[in-house]
N, C-alpha and C positions, 0 to 999 in steps of 0.2 A: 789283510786290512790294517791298516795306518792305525794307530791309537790315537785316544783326542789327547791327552795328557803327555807331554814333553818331558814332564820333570826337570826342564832347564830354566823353569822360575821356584824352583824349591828354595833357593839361597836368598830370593826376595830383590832378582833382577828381574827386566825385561828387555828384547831387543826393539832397536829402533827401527826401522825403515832401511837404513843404512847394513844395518846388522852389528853396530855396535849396541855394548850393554850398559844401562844404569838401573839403579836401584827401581825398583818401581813406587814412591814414591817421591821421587825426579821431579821438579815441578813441571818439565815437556810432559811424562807421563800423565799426572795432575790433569792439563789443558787437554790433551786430548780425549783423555776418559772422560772429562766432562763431556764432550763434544759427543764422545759415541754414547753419554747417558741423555743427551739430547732428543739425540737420535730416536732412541729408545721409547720416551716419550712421545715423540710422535707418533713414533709402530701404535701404541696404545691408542692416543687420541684417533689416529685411523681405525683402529679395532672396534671403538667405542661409536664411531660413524657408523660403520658397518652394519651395528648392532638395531640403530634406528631406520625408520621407514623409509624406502627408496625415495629417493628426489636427485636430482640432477646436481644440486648445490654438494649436495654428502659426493658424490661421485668426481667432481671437479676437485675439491679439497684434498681428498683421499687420490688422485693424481699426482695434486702439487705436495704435499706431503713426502709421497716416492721418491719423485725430482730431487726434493732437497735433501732428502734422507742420502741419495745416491751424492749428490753434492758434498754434503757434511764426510763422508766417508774421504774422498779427494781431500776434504779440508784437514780429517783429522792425519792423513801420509803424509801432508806438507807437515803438519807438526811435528810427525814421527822423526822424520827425516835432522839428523843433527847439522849444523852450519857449517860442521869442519867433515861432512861426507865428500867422496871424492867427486869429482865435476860428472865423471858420468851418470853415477848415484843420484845424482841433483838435477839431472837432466831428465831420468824416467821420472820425476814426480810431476805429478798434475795438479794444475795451482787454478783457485777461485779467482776472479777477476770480473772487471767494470759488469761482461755481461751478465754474468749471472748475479751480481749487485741490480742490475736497472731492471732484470725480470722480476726481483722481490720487490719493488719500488711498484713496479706495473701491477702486482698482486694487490698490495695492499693498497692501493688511490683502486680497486677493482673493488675493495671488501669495504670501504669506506663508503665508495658511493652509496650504496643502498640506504644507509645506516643515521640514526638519528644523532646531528652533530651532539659533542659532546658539551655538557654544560657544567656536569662535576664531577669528581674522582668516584672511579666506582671501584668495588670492593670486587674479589676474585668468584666470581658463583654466577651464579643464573643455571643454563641449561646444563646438563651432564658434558656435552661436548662444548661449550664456551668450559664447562669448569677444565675440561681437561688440556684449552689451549693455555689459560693463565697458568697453568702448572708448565707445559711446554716452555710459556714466555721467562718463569722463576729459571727453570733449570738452565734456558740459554743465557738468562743475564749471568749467572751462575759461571756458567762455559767462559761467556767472553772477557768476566775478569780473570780468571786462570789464564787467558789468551795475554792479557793483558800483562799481566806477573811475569808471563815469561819473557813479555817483550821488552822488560826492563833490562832482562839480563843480557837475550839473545837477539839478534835481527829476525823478526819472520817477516810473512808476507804482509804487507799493512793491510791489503783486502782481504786479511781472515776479522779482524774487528771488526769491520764495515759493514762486512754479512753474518757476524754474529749479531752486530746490531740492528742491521735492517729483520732477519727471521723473528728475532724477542715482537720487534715494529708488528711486523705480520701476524703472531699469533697474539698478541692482544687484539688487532684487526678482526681477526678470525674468533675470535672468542665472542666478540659482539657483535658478529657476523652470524655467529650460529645464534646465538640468542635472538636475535631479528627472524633471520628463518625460520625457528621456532614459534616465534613471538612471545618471549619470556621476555622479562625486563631485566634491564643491568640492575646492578642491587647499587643502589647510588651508595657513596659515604656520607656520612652525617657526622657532621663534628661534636663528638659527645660532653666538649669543654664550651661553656658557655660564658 
């Protein structure tokens, strides 16, 4: 049996997609660890569905969740993946694009409908599982300026920003999506400076 431990990040490298090495913390490494702590978060926020009463809504969510979990994973290879790997290297990578941008689009005008349009900023809370997508929505804004950082330096794909942006869109979607299906209220903000 295989061991889990490599001991070829003892020196404080990791390898890329490519199978080249840089430090691990490499700003590429940075964006994409955000990305798989993205992920992560969602695992959670689907656990935390789980947890609550069957309804059809927990069951759709905890679908589209999977999707983009599987998604995010593609997204975080393309990052892996360095710009100077060789063409065939760059050819096995699988890249986010328009369509699965316009599926997140269709998600959330899906989680909107229901939902009482917005009239003020609201604060992060209401239900256990709205609280757990504003935490999802913090860590992908999180993700996509790392994404962002790197694109200063390197060329990536421009629809990894797009779909970091549009998921952050969705789980605030979904945060006040779950609070509605609950019927908890969004905890409005209230400007404490008068």
């Amino acid at each position: 049996m295989a061991k889990l431990y490599t001991k070829t990040g003892d020196d404080g490298t990791t390898s890329l997609f490519d199978g080249s090495r840089v430090a691990k913390d490499h700003i590429r490494v940075t964006a994409y660890g955000d990305v798989d702590e993205l992920s992560a978060t969602l695992g959670l926020a689907a656990s935390a569905l789980s947890t609550l009463p069957a309804r059809p809504e927990w069951a759709m969510l905890c679908e589209r969740i999977a999707t983009i979990q599987s998604e995010l994973f593609t997204l975080g290879a393309d990052l892996a993946t360095s710009p100077t790997a060789n063409e065939a290297k760059q050819k096995r990578v699988p890249h986010i694009g328009p369509t699965e941008i316009a599926r997140l689009e269709s998600w959330i005008d899906n989680a909107v409908a229901p939902v009482t349009p917005l009239t003020t900023f609201v604060l992060p809370g209401g239900s256990l599982a709205a609280s757990h997508f504003h935490i999802c929505r913090t860590v992908c804004r999180r993700a996509e300026r790392s994404v962002i950082s790197l694109s200063h330096e390197v060329a990536i794909n421009p629809n990894i920003v797009i779909y970091l942006n549009r998921v952050s869109d969705l789980c605030f979607a979904w945060a006040r999506f779950a609070n509605h299906v609950e019927g908890v209220p969004d905890v409005p903000w209230v400007n404490p400076v008068k």
